[in-house]
C-alpha positions in Angstrom: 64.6 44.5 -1.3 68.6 43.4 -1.0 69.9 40.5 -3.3 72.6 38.6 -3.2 74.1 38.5 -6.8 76.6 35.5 -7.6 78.6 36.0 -10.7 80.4 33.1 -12.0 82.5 33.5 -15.2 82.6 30.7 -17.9 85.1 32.4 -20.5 87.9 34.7 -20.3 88.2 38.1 -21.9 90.1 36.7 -25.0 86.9 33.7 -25.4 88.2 31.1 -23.8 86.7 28.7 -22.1 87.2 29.1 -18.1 87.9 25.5 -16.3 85.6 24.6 -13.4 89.3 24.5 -11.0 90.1 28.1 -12.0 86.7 29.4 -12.2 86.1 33.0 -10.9 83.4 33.2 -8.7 82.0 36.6 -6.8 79.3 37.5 -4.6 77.7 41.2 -4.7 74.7 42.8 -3.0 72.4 44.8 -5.0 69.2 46.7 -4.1 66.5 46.4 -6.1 62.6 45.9 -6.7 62.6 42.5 -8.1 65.6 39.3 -8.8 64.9 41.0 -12.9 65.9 44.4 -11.9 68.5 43.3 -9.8 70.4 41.3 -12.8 69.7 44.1 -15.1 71.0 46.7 -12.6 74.5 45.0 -12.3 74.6 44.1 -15.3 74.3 47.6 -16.2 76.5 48.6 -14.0 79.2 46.2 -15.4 78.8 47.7 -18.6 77.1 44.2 -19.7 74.8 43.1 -21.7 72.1 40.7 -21.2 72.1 37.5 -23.8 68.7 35.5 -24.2 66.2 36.4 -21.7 66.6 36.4 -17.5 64.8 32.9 -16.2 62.8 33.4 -13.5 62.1 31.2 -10.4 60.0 31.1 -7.5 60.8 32.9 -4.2 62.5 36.0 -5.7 65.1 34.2 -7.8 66.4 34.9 -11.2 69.4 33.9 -13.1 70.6 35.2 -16.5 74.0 35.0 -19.3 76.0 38.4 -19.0 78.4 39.2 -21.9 81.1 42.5 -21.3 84.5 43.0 -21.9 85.9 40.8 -19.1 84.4 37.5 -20.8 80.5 35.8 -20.6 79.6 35.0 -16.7 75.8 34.3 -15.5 74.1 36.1 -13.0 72.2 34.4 -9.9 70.1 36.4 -7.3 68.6 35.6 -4.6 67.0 37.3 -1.9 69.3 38.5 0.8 69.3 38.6 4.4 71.1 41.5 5.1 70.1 45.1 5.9 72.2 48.0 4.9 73.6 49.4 8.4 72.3 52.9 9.1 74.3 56.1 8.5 
């Protein structure tokens, strides 16, 4: 199944606080089994690591607190509508 991940940064690499006006916000698309293995499979990718447990919610959603180098962002899929285009 394809999910959309949203990755929305709330510090900086140095600790900081992030303010909501300069707040980085990204969208990626992941393949995966389940919203779980989705987070943990970007995070992973990221070289993050997952703090506290991923929350799950109904219809294939799942959000989660990410901590790596680049700061602590959180982690929202969702089920996509896209399909990979064929090779």
């Amino acid at each position: 199944m394809r999910f959309n991940i949203e990755q929305r940064h709330l510090t900086d690499s140095g600790g900081h606080p992030v303010s909501s006006a300069t707040a980085a916000v990204s969208f990626h698309s992941i393949e995966a089994e389940s919203a779980s293995d989705a987070i943990v499979g970007f995070a992973s990718e990221h070289r993050g690591e997952i703090i506290g447990d991923i929350r799950k919610f109904p219809g294939f959603q799942a959000m989660a607190t990410v901590r790596n180098i680049e700061g602590v962002y959180t982690l929202e899929a969702a089920p996509s509508s896209q399909k990979f285009a064929p090779v």
